[in-house]
C-alpha positions as CSV (number, residue, x, y, z in Angstrom):
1,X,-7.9,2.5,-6.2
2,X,-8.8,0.0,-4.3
3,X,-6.5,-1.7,-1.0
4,X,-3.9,-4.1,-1.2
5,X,-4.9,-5.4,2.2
6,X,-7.8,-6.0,3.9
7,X,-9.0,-4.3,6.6
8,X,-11.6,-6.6,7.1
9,X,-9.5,-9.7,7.5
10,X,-7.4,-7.2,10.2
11,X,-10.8,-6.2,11.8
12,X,-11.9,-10.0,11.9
13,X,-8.5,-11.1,13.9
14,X,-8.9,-7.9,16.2
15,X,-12.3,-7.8,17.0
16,X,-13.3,-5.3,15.8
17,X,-10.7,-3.4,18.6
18,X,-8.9,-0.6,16.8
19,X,-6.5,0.4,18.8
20,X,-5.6,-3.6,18.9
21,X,-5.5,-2.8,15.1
22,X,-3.7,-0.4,15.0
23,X,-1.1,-2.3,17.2
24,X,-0.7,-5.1,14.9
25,X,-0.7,-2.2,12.0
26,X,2.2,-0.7,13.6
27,X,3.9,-4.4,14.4
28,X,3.3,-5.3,10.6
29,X,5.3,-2.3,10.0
30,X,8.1,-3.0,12.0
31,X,8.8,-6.5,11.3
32,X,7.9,-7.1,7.8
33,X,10.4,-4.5,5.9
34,X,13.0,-5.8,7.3
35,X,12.1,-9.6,6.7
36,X,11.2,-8.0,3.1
37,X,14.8,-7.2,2.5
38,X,16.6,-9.7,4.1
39,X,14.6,-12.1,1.9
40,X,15.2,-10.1,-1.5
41,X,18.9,-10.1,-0.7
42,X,18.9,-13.8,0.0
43,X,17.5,-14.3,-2.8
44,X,19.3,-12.1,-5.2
45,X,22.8,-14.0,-3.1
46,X,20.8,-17.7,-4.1
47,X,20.9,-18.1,-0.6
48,X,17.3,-20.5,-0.8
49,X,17.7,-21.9,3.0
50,X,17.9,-18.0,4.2
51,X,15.3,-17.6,2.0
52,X,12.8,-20.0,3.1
53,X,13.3,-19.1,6.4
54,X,12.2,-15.4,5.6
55,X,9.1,-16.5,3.3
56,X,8.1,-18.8,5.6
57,X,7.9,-16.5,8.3
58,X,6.1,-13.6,6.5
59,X,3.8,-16.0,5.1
60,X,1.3,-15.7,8.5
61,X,1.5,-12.0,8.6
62,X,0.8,-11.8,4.9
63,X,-2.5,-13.8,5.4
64,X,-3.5,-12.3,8.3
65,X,-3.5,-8.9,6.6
66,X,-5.1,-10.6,3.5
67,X,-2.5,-9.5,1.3
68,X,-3.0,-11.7,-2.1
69,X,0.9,-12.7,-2.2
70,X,0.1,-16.6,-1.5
71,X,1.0,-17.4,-4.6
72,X,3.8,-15.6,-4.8
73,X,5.4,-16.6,-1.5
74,X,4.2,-20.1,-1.8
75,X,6.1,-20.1,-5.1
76,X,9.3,-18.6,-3.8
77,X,9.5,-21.8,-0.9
78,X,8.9,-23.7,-3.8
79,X,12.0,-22.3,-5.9
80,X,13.9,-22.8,-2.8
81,X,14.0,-26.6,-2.8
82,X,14.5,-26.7,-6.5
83,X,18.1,-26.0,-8.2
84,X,16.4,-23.1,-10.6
85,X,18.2,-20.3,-10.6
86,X,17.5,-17.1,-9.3
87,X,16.1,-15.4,-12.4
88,X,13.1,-18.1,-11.5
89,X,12.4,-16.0,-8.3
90,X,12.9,-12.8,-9.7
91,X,9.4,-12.0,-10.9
92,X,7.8,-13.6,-8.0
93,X,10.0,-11.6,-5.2
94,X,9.8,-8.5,-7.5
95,X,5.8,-8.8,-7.3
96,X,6.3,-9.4,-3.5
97,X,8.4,-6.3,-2.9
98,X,5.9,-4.1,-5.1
99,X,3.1,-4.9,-2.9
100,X,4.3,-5.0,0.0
101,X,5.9,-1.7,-0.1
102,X,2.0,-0.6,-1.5
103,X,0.6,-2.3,1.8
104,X,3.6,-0.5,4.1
105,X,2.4,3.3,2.9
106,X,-1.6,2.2,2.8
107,X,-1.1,1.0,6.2
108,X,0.8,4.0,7.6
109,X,-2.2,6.1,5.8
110,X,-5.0,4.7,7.3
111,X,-4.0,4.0,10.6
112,X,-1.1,7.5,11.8
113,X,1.8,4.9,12.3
C-alpha cells in the first residue's frame, strides 16, 4: 500500500540528513495531533476564526511532508469565510483526520519515533 506522505519531499527539505529527518519526523508528530484536534473540535463548535487559524498553520507542515490534503485544507479556510454550516466541513475535516492519523502511524513506523 503505498505512503500517504512522501519521503522524498521530507528527504528534499533535509538533505538527504536523516537524523535531520527524523527530527522533523518526530516534530511533525508532536505538533500536528494536537493542531489536528483542536481544529476538528473547532470545527464541529462552528468556531471558523479558531479554525482557520489551525488550518492555516498545518497547511506548511502538510506540504512539506507532501501529504495530498491541499484540497482539503484549502477548502476548510474556504468554509471558514463563508456562512455554510458545519455539515459543509464535515467531509473535508473527516478526510483530513483519516489521513493524517494514516501519516502519524506511517511516520512512527518508518522512522522509531
Amino acid at each position: 500500500m503505498s505512503k500517504k506522505y512522501s519521503i522524498e519531499s521530507l528527504r528534499e527539505i533535509a538533505g538527504g540528513d536523516e537524523d535531520f529527518m527524523a527530527v522533523v519526523a518526530q516534530t511533525f508528530l508532536e505538533e500536528i495531533p494536537p493542531d489536528l484536534a483542536s481544529l476538528e473540535e473547532a470545527i464541529t463548535n462552528d468556531n471558523k476564526e479558531l479554525a482557520y487559524q489551525f488550518a492555516h498553520k498545518m497547511k506548511p507542515n502538510i506540504e512539506m511532508f507532501g501529504v495530498d490534503l491541499l484540497k482539503q485544507i484549502t477548502g476548510i479556510e474556504s468554509w471558514t469565510k463563508t456562512s455554510k454550516t458545519v455539515e459543509t466541513a464535515t467531509p473535508m475535516i473527516q478526510e483530513v483526520v483519516t489521513t493524517l492519523n494514516r501519516v502519524f502511524e506511517e511516520l512512527k513506523e518508518d522512522f522509531g519515533v
